[in-house]
N, C-alpha and C positions, 0 to 999 in steps of 0.2 A: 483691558482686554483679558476675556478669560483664558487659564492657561490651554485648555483643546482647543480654542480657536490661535492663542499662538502659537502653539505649534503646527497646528495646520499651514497659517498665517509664514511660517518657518520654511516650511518645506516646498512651500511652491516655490516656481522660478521668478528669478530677478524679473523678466519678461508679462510673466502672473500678474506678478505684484505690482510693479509700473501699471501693468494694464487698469488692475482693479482698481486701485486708487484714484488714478484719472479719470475711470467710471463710476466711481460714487463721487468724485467732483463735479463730474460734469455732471450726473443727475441731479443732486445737489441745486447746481447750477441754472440747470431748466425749468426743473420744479419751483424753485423763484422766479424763474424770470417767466414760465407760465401766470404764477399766483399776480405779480408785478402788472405784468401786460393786462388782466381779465381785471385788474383791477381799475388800473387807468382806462380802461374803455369804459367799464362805467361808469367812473366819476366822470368822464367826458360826457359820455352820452344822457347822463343826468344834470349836467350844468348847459346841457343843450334845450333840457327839455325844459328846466325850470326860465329859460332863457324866451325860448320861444312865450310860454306861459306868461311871463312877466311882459311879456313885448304887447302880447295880446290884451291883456287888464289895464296896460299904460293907454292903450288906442282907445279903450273903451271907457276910461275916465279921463282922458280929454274929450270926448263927446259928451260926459255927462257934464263936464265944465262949460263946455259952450252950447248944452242942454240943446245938441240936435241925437240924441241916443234915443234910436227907432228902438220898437218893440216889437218882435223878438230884436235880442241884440244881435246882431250882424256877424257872422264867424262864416267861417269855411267849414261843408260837413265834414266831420270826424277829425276833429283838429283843436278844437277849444271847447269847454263847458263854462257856460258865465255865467255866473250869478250876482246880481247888485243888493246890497243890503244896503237899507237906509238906515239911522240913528238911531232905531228901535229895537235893530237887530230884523227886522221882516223884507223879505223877498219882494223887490220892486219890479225886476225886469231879469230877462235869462235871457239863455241863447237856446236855439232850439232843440227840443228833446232833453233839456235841464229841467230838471226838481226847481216847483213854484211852491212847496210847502216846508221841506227840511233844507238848510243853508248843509254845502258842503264843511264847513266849519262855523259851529257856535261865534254867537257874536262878538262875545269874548275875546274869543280865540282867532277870531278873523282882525279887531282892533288888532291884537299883538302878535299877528305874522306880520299884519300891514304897517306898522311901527318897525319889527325887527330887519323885516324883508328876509327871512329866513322861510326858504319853500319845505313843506312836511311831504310825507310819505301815507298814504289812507288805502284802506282798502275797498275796492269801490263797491261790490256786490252790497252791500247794507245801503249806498247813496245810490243802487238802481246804475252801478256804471262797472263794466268788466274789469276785473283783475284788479291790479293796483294803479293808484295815481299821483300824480305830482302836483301840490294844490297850493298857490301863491296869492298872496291878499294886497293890494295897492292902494291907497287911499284914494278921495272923488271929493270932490264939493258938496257941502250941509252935512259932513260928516258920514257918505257914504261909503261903503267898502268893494271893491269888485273882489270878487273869490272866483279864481282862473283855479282850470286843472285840464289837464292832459295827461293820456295814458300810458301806462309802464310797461304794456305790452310790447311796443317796438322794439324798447330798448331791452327786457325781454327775451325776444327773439335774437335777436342781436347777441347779447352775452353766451346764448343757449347756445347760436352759430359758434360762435368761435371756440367755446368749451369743449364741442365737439369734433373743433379742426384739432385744436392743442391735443384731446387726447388720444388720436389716433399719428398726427404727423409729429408730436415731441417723444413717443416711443420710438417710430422711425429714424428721426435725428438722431436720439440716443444710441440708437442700435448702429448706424453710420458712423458715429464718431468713435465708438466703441471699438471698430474692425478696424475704421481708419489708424488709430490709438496701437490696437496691437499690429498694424502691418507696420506702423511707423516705428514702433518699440524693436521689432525684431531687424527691418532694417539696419539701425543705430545700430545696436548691438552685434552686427555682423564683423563687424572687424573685435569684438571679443570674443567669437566664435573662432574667429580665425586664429587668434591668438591661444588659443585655446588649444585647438587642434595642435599649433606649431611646438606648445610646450609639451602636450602628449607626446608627440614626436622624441623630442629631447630626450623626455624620461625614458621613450622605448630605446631607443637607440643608445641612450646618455653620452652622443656625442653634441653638447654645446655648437648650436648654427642660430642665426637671425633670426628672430621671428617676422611674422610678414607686417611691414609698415602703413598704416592706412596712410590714404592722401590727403583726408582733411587735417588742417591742423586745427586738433580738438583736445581734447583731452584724454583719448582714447593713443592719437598718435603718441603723447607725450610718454605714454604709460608703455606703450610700445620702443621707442625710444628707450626708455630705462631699462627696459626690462635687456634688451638688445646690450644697453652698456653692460651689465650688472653678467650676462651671458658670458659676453667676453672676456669679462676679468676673470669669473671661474675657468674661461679656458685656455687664460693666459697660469692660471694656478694651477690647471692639471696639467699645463703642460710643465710647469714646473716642477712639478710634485713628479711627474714623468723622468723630468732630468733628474732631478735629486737623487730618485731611487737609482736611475742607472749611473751617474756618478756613485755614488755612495757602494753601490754592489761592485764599483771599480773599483773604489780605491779598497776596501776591506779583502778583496779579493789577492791581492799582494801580498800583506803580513800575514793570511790565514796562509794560503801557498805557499809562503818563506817556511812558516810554523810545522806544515803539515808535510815540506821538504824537510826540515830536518828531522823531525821526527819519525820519519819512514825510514832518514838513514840509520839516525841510532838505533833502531828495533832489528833491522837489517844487519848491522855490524858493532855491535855491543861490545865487544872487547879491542876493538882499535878507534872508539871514538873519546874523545875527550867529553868528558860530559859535564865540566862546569862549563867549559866553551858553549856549548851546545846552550846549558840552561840560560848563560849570559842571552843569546842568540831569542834565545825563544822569550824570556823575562823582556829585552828590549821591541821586539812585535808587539809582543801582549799590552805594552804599554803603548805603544802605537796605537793597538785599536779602542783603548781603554781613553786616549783621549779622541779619538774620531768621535768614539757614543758619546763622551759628555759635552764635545762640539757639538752636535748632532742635537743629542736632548737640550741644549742651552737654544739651539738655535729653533727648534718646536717649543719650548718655555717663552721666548719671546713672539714666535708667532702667534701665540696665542694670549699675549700682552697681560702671561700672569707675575705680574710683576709685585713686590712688597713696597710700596713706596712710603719713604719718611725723609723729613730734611736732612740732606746730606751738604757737608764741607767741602767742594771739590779741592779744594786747596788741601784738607788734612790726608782726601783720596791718593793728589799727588807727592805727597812725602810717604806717605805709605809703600807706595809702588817705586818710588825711586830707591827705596832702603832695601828694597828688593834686588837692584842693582849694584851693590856696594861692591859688588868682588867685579862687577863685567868685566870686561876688556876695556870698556870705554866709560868712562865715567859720565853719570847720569844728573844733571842740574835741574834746580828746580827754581820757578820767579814765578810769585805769587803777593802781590800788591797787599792781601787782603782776604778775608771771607769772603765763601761766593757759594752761599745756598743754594742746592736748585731740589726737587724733589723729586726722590727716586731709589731707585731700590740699590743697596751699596756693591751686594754681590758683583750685581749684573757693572755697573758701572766699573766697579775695580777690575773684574775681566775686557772691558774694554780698553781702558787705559794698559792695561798689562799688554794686552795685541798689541795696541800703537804700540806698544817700548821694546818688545820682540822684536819687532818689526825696524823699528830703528837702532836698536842695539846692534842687528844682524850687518846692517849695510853701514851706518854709521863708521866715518873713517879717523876722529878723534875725539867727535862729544855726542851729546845727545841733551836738548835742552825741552822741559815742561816749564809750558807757562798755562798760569788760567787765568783771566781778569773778567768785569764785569762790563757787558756793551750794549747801552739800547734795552735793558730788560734782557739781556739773556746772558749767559755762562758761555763766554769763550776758551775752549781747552785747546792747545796748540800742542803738539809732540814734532820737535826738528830735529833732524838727524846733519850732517855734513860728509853722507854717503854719495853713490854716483845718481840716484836719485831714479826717476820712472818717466819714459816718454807721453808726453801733453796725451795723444792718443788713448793710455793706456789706463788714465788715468779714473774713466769710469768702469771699465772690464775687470780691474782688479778685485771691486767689492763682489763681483758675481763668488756666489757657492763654488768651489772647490778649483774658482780661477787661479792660475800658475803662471809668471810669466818663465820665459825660456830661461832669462840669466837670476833668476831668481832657484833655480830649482837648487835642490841638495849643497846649500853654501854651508861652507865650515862644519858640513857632514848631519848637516841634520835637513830633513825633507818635510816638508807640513803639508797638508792636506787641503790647503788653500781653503779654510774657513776663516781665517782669524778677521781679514777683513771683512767678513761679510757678518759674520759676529757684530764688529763692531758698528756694521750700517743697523743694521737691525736691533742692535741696543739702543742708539742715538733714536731712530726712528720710534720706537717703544716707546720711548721718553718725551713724544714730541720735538724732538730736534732736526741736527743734520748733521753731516760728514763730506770733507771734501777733501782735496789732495792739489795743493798746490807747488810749485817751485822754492826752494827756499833757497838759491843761488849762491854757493851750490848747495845740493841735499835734499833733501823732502821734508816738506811741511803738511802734515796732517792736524785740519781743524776741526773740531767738535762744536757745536754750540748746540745749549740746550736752554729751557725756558728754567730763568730763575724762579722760584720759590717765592 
């Protein structure tokens, strides 16, 4: 295809283009099965004629066999031309208004139609006979030949008819299926009009709604279908993205307020404020909102699953992270059978294991035990604490962003922002895995599994 015609070819519509191509198929299509049909009518009408011919020369050489063959030979007007050639090749008998001097076929030539049985095509004006003819040779007794012919005119007029139904009634068909073709095309295509419209919609308003569902089930519905799933979850994500921003403007809102309270008193009363108090005061916010951002950016770094991934030891993860605990309060165990590769990025994973152990150092009421072992293809990481642990309930609401429970809040003087587990769903999940929180009687047991390496 040349490139101006594809681009042309481009820019029409889906509708266009359906249409066109179904219409040079179809013509395509007619236009043989015209050439097809004009064709079979005349082999037909030609193995009629040679038919009848032949029938006529057999009747008349059984007469010459039982030597009752009258002179003129007997035929019906305008229906057979006979001529009998004797041995010599010379004109014995005709039918009437036949050549008694020129044989419609040389002698020759009449032995070896009448041997082949293969009927010829002659032009009759030179033999004294209209138009064209159909001329058949049958053998006789003493070696004589009959030479039959009948005219090509019928058949003729015949082909001429029909040439001229086909070329006026298969533009009309064409032109019929062509309109039928694009009302059917646009039809179809109405529920992706519809669809259509429903998305423009969206984008005016960019409030995420249904689109409209056709009732066939096609492949148009399915497409609908998706599109309808694929809506909702962006609108379960703004609305997310919704809470995020209004949690997150909450809780920042506290330590900038604390920050910007005291700072308005020291500016206020400079010479009766303590001002290493003050900077303690303000250095402990700062650091407050200093990890909300790098919660915050950790938990946008894994949304968007840019992760560094290489083979990691979970097992050498969990001696790392437990040495981190050497001074706790509670002392921090670790049981580890073995290696346990999985693949993944160490950062993000060691911030994970660090939550669980926050998290169980804080409630933890004499130990805190890591285990990892290997189960089924995947990395089991277990963090148990033997704290008063979290009610069955509560136990999916915790991983939400900036979820708090009541008796959780400001233990042993420190207050979080309720990301860590959510942190840790969202690394797990990164990673292809999972997280779950079950009883550990007493205490809490937090499970990791992740796909081995």
């Amino acid at each position: 295809m040349a490139p101006g015609v594809a681009g042309w070819w481009r820019r029409r519509s889906l509708r266009a283009r359906l249409t066109l191509a179904t219409s040079a198929g179809l013509a395509v299509a007619l236009a043989l099965a015209a050439v097809l049909l004009v064709n079979a009518l005349r082999v037909s009408l030609i193995r009629g004629l040679d038919l009848s011919a032949r029938q006529g020369a057999v009747e008349v050489a059984a007469l010459i066999n039982q030597n009752r063959l009258p002179s003129p030979v007997p035929v019906a007007p305008g229906t057979l031309t006979i001529q009998v050639l004797d041995a010599s090749g010379r004109i014995t008998n005709v039918s009437p208004g036949a050549d008694r001097l020129v044989p419609m076929l040389p002698p020759a030539q009449a032995q070896a139609a009448a041997r082949s049985g293969q009927a010829r095509t002659l032009s009759g004006p030179p033999l004294g006979m209209p138009s064209l003819i159909r001329v058949v040779a049958v053998r006789a007794a003493g070696q004589q030949v009959v030479i039959a012919a009948v005219s090509y005119a019928e058949v003729r007029d015949s082909l001429a008819t029909l040439v001229k139904v086909l070329a006026i009634g298969t533009p009309l068909l064409f032109a019929l299926l062509a309109l039928a073709t694009w009302l059917l095309t646009g039809y179809t295509l109405r529920p992706i009009a519809a669809l259509r419209r429903g998305a423009a919609e969206v984008t005016e308003t960019g409030v995420p709604r249904d689109l409209p569902v056709p009732p066939a089930r096609d492949e148009v519905r399915s497409l609908a279908v998706t599109l309808n799933d694929m809506l909702s979850r962006l609108a379960e994500a703004q609305q997310r993205q919704r809470d995020l921003v209004s949690d997150t403007a909450h809780e920042l809102r506290s330590p900038i307020a604390s920050i910007r309270a005291q700072l308005e008193v020291a500016l206020d009363h400079p010479d009766g404020l303590d001002w290493a108090e003050t900077a303690r005061d303000v250095h402990a916010d700062t650091l407050r909102l200093a990890r909300l951002t790098e919660d915050l950016l950790l938990l946008a770094r894994l949304d968007g699953q840019h992760l560094r991934r290489k083979p990691i030891d979970l097992a050498v993860v969990c001696e790392w992270a437990a040495a981190r605990y050497a001074t706790a309060r509670v002392p921090v165990r670790v049981e580890a059978a073995g290696a346990c590769v999985v693949a993944g990025d160490q950062d993000a994973l060691g911030r994970l294991l660090v939550n669980l152990l926050d998290n169980a150092v804080r409630h933890a009421a004499s130990q805190v035990c890591v285990s990892v072992r290997e189960e089924g293809g995947w990395a089991v990481l277990a963090v148990t604490d033997d704290g008063p642990g979290i009610p069955p309930e509560d136990a999916e609401r915790v991983f939400g962003r900036f979820a708090r429970l009541d008796d959780a809040r400001d233990r042993d003087g420190e207050e979080g922002a309720g990301l860590g587990l959510a942190i840790v769903r969202s690394t797990a999940e990164a990673h292809g895995g999972s997280v779950s929180l079950g009883d550990a009687r007493p205490g809490l047991r937090a499970t990791v599994r992740l796909p081995l390496s």
